[in-house]
C-alpha positions in Angstrom: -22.4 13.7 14.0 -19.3 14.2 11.6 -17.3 11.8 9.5 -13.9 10.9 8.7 -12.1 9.6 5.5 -8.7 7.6 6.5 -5.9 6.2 4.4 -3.2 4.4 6.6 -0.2 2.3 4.5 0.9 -0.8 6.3 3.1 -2.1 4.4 5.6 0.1 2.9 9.1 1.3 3.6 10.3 3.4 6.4 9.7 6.9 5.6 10.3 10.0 7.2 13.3 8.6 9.8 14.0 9.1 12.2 10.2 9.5 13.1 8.4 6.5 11.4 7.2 4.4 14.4 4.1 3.4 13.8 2.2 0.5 11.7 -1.8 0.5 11.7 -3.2 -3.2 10.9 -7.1 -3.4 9.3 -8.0 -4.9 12.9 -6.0 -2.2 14.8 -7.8 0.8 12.9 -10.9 -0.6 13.3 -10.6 -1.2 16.8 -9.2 2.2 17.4 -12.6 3.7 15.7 -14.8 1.8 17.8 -13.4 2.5 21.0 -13.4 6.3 20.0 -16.8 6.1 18.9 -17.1 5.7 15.3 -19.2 3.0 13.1 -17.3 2.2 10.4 -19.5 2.6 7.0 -16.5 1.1 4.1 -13.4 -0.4 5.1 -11.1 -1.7 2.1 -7.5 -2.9 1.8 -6.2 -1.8 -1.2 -3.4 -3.6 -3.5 -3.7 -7.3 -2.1 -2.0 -9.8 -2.7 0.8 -10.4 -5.1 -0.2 -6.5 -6.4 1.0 -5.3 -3.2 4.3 -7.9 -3.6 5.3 -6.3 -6.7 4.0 -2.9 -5.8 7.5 -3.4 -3.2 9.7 -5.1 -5.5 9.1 -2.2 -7.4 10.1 0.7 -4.8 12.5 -1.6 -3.8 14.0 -1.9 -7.2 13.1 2.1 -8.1 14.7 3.2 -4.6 17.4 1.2 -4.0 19.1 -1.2 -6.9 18.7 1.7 -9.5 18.6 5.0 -7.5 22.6 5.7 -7.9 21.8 5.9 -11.4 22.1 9.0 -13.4 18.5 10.9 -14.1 18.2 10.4 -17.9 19.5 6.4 -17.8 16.4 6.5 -15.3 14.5 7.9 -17.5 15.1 5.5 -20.7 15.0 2.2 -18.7 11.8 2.7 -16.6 9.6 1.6 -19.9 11.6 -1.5 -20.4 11.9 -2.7 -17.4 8.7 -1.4 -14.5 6.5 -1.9 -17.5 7.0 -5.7 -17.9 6.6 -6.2 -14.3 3.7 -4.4 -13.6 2.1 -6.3 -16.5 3.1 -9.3 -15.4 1.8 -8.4 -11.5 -1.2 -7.3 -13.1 -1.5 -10.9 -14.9 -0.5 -12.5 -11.8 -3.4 -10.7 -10.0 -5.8 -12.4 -12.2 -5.6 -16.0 -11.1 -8.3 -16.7 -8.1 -6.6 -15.8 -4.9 -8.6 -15.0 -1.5 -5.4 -13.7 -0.2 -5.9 -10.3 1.9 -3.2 -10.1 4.3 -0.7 -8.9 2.1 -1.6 -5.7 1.3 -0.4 -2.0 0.5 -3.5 0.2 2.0 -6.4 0.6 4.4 -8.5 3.3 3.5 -11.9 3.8 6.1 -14.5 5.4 5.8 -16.5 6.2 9.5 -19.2 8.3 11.1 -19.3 9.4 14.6 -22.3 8.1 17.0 
């Protein structure tokens, strides 16, 4: 019998190119577990909801809109601006939501049968 600890992103930007081909949904995995012979014992998504939203706007913003920007700029406007938006996400996340479809991570943990 041995065990197994997985964390699979589904929702994140392409990484790696030209080798990224491949996006695990919290159905898929499990499916893929079972049919290799595995009971799952935990399966969580983590960052739901409009967490995972800002989580996105965030790279996005980080990555792309401010990336051609010099190091130390970078480095003075990261407080004033990622600061107020992940306050406000975590506010946001607050307010009763059963919204799990949306979301950032699967992490799984399984035993073999």
């Amino acid at each position: 019998m041995g065990g197994v600890l997985i964390t699979v992103p589904l929702m994140w930007p392409e990484h790696m190119l030209p080798y990224d081909f491949y996006r695990y949904t919290s159905l898929g995995l499990a499916l893929m577990l079972k049919e290799a012979g595995f009971e799952i014992i935990e399966h969580r998504k983590i960052t739901v909801g409009i967490r995972a939203i800002f989580q996105l706007f965030l790279e996005w913003l980080s990555q792309g809109v401010l990336s051609p920007l010099p190091h130390k700029i970078l480095r003075i406007l990261t407080p004033f601006l990622f600061t107020p938006i992940t306050f406000l996400a975590v506010l946001l996340s607050l307010l009763p939501c059963s919204e799990e479809k949306t979301y950032i991570d699967n992490v799984i943990l399984a035993r073999k049968l």
